[in-house]
C-alpha positions in Angstrom: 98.1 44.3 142.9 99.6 41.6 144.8 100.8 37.8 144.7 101.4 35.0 146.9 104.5 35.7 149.4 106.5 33.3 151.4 106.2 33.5 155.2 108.1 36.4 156.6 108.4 38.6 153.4 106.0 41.1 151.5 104.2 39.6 148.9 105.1 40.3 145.9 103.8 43.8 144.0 102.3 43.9 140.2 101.6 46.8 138.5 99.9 45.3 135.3 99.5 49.0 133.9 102.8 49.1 133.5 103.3 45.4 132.0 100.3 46.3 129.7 101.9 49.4 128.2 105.0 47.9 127.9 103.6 45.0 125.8 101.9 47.5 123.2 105.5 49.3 123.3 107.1 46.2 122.0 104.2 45.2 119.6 105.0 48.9 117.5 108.9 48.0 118.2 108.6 44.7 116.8 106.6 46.5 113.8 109.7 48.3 112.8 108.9 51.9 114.7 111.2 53.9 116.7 109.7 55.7 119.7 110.5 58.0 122.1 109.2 58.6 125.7 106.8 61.5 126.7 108.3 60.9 130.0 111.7 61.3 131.7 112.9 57.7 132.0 114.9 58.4 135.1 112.6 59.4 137.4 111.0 56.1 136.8 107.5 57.1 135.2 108.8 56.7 131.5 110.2 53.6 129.4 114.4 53.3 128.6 114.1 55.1 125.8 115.4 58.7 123.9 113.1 61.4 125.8 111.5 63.6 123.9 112.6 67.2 125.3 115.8 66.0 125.1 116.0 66.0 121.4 118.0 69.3 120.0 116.1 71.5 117.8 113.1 70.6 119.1 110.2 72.5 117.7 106.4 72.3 117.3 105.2 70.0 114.3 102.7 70.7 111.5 99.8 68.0 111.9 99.0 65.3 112.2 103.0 65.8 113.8 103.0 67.4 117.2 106.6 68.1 117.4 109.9 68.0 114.5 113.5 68.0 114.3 116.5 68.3 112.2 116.5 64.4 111.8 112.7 63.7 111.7 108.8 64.0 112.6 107.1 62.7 116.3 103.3 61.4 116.3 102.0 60.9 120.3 100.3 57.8 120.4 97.9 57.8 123.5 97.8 53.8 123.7 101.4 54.1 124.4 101.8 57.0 126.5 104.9 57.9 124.0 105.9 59.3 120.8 106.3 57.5 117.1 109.3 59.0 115.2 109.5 58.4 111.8 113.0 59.6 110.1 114.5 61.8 107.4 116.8 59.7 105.7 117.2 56.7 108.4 119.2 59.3 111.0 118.3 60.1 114.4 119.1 62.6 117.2 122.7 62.3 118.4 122.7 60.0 121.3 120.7 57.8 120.7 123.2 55.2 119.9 123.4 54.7 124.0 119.6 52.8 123.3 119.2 49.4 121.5 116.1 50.9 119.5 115.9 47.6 117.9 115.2 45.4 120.4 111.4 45.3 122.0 111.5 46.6 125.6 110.7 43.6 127.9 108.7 43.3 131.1 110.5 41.7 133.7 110.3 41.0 137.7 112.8 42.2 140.0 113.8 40.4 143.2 114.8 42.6 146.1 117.6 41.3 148.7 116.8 43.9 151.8 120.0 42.8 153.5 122.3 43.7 150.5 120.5 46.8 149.2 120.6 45.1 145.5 117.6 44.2 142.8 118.3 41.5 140.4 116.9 41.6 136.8 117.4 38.1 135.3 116.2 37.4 131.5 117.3 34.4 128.6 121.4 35.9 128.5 121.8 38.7 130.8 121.8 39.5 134.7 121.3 43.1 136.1 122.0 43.6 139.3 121.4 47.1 140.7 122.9 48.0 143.8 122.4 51.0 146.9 118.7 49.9 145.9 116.2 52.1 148.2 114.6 48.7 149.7 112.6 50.8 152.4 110.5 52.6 150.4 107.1 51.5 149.5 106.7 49.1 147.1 105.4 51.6 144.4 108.1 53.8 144.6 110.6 51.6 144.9 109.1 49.9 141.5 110.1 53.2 140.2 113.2 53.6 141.6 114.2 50.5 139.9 112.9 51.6 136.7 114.1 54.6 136.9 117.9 52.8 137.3 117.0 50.1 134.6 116.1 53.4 132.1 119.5 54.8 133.3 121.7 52.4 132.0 119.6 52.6 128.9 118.9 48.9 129.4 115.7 47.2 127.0 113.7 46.0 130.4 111.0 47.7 132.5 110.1 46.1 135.9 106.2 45.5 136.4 106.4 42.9 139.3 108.9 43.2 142.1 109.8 40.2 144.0 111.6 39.7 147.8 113.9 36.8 148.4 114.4 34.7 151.4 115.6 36.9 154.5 117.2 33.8 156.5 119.4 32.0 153.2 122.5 32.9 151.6 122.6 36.4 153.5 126.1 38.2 153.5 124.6 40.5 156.1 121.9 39.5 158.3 121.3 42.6 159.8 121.6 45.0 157.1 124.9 45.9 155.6 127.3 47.6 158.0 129.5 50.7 157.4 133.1 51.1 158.0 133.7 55.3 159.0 136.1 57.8 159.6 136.0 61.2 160.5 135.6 62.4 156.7 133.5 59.9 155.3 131.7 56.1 154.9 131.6 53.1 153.3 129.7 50.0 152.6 131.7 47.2 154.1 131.9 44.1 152.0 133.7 42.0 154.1 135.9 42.1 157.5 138.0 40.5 160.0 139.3 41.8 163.2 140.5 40.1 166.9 138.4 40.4 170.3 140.7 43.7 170.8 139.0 45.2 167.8 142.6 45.0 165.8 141.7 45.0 162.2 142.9 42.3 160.4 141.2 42.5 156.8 138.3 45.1 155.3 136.8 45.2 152.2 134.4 48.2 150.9 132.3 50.1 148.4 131.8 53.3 147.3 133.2 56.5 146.2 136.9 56.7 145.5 137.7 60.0 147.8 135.5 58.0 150.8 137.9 55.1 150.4 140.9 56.6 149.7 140.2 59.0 153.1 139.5 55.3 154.9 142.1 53.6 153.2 145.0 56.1 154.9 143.9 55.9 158.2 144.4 52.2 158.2 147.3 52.6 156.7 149.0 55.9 158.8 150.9 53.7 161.4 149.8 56.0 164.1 150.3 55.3 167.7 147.1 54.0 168.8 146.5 57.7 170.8 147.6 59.8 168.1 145.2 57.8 165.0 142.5 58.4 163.7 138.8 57.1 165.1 137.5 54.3 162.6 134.3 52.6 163.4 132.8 49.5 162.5 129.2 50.3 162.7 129.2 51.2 166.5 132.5 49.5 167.0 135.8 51.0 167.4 138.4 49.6 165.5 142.4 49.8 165.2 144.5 49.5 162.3 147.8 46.8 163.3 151.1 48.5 163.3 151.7 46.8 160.1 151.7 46.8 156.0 148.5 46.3 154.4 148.4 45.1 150.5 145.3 46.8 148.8 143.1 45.5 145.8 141.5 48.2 144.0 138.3 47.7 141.5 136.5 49.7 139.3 132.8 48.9 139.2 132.4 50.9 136.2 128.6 50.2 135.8 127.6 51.9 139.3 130.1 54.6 139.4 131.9 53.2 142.5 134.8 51.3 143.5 135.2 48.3 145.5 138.8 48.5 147.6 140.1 45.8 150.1 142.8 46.4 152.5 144.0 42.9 154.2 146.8 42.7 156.8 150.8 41.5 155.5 150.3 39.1 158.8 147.5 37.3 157.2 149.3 36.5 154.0 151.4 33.8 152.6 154.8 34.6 152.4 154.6 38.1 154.1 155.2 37.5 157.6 158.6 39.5 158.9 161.0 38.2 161.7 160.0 39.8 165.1 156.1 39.6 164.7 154.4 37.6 167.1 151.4 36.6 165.4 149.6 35.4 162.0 146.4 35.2 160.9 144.2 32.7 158.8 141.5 33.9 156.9 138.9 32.1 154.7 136.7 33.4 152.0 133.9 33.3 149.9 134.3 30.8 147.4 137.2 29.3 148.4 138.0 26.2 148.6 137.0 24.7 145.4 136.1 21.4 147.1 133.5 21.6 148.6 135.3 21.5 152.3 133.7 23.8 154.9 135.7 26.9 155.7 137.0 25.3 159.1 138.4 22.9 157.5 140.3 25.0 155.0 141.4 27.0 157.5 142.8 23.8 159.4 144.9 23.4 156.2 146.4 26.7 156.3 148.4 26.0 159.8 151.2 23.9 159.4 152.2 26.1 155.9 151.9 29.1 157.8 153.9 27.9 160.8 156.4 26.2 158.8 157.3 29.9 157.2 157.3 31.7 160.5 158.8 29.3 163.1 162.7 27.3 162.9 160.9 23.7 163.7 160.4 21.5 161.1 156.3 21.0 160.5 154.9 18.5 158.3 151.1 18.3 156.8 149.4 16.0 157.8 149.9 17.1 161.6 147.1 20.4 161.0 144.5 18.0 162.9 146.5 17.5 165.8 147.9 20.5 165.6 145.3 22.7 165.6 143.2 20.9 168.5 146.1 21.2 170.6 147.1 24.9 169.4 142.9 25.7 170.4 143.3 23.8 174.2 146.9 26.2 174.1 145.0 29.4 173.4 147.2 29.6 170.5 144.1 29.8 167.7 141.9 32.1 168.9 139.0 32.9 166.3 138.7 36.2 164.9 135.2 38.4 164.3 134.5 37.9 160.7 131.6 38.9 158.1 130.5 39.2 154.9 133.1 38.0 152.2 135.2 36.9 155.3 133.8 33.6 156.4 136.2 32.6 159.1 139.4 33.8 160.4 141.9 32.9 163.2 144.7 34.9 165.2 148.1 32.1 165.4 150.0 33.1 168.4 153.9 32.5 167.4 155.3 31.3 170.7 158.2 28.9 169.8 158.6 27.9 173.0 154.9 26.2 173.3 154.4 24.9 170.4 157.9 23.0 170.0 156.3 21.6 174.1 153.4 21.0 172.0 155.1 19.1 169.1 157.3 17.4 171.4 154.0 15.9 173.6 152.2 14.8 170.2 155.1 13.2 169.3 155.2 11.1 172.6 151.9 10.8 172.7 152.0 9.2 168.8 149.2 11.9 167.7 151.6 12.7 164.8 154.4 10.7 163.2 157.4 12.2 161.4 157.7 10.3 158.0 158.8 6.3 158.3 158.0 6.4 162.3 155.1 4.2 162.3 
């Protein structure tokens, strides 16, 4: 069954069966009963609950009981499609703390981004998002693949309705998320930065620690450009500078991954070493705070930066003049960024030029040093 869709998406896919089940499941939890599935929730056809042939000691049950155990009896109940258990003594099965049994299993919609591979669950007070989602499958399986994840992380919630949001808005990756690969392995990229030459300048990524770990080195070996490594972009060869990178490493516990990011020492405050030639100004998600585009944070960076790489003094409120004259220069050139990375630009460090250009905004009264107006 099917809904209304917005132009350029599917429309969204119901399958009341499973809403309807689900309500009856949660009319007997509300009721005080305890029940088990008859199927196994993680292949997506049962509910997030203890499965039944997982229970030790299982054995056949005397009627009107179809099977028993060590901690109590199990009635099917064909309305449900799963099994009553009724305890000795108030104990269950070992492990079956990992389920909220008291809390009635939910219905719920999920809304598919195709672009970022995720499904969001949102409810009253939680969000689950679910990530590496199979979004070109059919929507039937793919309504069990999602169910089957829900059931994994033993979550209260089934999906009956899957929903698709907007292709064109708020996309990280308009394309489909690229991959960042070496001869050992790949990643999902989460983010990037690199110059017209292909020099990388910042990567971030997600996914198994050996993958990134393998990636992570070859960025970081310091090779001679014919000796390194290959590392590819997506189609695009890339090149590790012939520099320090400072690493973030996190754990995302809850998908059995990790998300790493590797950013050049050029492209950070405070980092920059006598004798390089260049710097590099990135902006990211989120930042800044008020509300001022990107480009225009990025226009702020520049006179800090320069002041802590080059002997001329450099005050503020010169980035606007600076940085249209460092553009007409060539000395801002703008980098190749995506995802997390929303701009980024590659400072050329020639004293020579920019003290000419200082010199000609002075004289031209484009800046002002401080009590010269």
């Amino acid at each position: 069954m099917t809904g209304k869709s917005l132009p350029g998406l599917p429309a969204p896919f119901e399958n009341a069966y499973i809403r309807e089940r689900a309500l009856k499941v949660a009319s007997r939890q509300k009721q005080g009963h305890i029940l088990v599935s008859s199927a196994k929730p993680d292949n997506g056809q049962g509910f997030p609950l203890p499965y039944i042939h997982e229970v030790p000691g299982l054995r056949r049950g005397s009627y009107p009981y179809d099977y028993e155990c060590e901690w109590g009896r199990f009635k099917y109940e064909y309305e449900l499609g799963a099994y009553l258990f009724t305890p000795h003594n108030g104990q269950v099965p070992p492990g079956w703390e990992r389920y909220d049994l008291q809390t009635p299993i939910q219905p719920v919609t999920a809304v598919i981004d195709r672009a970022r591979r995720l499904a969001t669950v949102k409810t009253k007070d939680r969000e689950i998002v679910l990530r590496d989602v199979p979004v070109g499958e059919n929507p039937y399986n793919l309504l069990q693949q999602v169910n089957a994840a829900l059931a994994q992380s033993c979550q209260p919630f089934v999906a009956w309705r899957l929903e698709w949001v907007s292709g064109e808005v708020d996309r990280l990756w308009p394309e489909g998320v690229p991959q960042i690969r070496n001869e050992h392995g790949s990643a999902y990229v989460t983010g990037y930065a690199h110059d017209e030459a292909g020099n990388l300048v910042y990567l971030g990524m997600v996914g198994h620690k050996t993958v990134l770990e393998s990636i992570r080195a070859t960025v970081q070996a310091r090779q001679p450009k014919r000796q390194r490594q290959k590392l590819f972009l997506q189609a695009r060869l890339v090149y590790p500078l012939p520099t320090h990178y400072c690493q973030t490493w996190q754990h995302l516990s809850d998908y059995g991954a990790y998300h790493a990011t590797l950013i050049a020492d050029l492209a950070l405050p405070g980092k920059w070493q006598p004798g390089e030639e260049v710097i590099y100004l990135l902006v990211f998600e989120g930042e800044p705070l008020d509300g001022s585009t990107p480009d225009t944070q990025a226009r702020r960076m520049l006179t800090s930066r320069l002041s802590e790489t080059l002997p001329i003094p450099i005050l503020d409120g010169w980035h606007e003049a600076l940085w249209e004259a460092g553009q007409v220069e060539n000395m801002i050139v703008e980098l190749s960024t995506g995802g997390d990375c929303q701009e980024g630009y590659q400072v050329q460090l020639t004293e020579t030029v920019w003290k000419e250009v200082i010199t000609r905004l002075l004289k031209e009264q484009e800046i002002h040093i401080s009590g010269d107006r």
